[in-house]
C-alpha positions in Angstrom: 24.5 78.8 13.0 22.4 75.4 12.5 24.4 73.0 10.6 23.1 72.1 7.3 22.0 68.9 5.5 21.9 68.3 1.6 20.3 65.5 -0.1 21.1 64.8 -3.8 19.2 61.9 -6.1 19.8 61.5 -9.7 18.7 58.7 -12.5 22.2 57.3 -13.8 22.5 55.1 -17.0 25.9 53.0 -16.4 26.6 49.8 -14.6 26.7 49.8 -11.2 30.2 48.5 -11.5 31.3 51.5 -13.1 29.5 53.8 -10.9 31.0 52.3 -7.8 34.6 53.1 -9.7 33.9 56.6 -10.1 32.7 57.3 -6.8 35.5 56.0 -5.3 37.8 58.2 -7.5 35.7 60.8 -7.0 35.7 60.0 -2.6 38.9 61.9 -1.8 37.6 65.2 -4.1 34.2 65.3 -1.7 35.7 64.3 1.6 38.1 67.8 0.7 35.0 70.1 0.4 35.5 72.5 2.8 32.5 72.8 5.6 31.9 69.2 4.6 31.4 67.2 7.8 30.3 63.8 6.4 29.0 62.5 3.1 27.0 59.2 3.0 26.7 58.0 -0.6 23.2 56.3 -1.7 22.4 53.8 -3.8 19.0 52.1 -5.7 20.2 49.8 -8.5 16.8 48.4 -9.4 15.5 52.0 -9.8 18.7 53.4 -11.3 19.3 56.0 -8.6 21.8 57.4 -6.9 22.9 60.4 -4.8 24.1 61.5 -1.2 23.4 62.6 1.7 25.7 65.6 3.0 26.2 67.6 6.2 27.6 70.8 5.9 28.6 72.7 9.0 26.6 75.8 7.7 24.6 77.4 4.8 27.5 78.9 3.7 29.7 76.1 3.1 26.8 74.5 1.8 26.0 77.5 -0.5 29.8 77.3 -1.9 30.0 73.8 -2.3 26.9 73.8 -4.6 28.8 76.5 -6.8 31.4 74.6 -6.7 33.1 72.8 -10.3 33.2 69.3 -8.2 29.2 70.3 -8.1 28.9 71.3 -11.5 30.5 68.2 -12.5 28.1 65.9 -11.3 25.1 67.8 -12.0 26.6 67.9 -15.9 27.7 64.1 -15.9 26.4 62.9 -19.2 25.3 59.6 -17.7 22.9 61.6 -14.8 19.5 62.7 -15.3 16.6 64.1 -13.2 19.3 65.6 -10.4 17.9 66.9 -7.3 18.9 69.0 -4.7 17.6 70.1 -1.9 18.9 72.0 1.5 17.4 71.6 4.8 18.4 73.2 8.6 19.4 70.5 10.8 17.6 70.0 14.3 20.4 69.5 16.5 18.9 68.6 19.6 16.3 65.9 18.5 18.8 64.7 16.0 21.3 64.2 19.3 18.5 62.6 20.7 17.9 60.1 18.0 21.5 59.4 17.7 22.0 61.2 14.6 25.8 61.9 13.6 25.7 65.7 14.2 
């Protein structure tokens, strides 16, 4: 089963100070997710965006992390707006090839 990537983006409307804060309390809650192999937190201050990038070892895990409450609570977090997700099927062997963590 090809392992799966997720990439989330959201508008936020805090400082980046406290954003920072709350993703690090918030670390040890993703890094728990079951399937979850790796989670890479992004990051455009001038822009006010933010998000990750997740790799989930397959759609299922990916599919029950996104009906998930740690899910719910970020796409219901009163300071995010605009939230996007979206799934794709990882290419294994060019990844490999492009040294990509997979």
């Amino acid at each position: 089963m090809p392992k799966q990537l997720l990439e989330i983006s959201f508008k936020f409307n805090i400082p980046r100070a406290e954003y920072e804060a709350a993703a690090c309390d918030l670390a040890n809650a993703f890094a728990n997710v079951p399937g979850l192999q790796w989670k890479v937190w992004t990051l455009n201050e001038q822009d006010k965006e933010a998000g990750g990038v997740y790799l989930f070892e397959d759609e299922s895990s990916l599919q029950t992390f996104l009906a998930s409450d740690l899910a719910a609570q970020v796409k219901n977090h009163p300071a995010f707006s605009e939230l996007s997700a979206k799934p794709y099927e990882v290419l294994e062997e060019p990844t490999r090839t492009c040294r990509g963590p997979v």
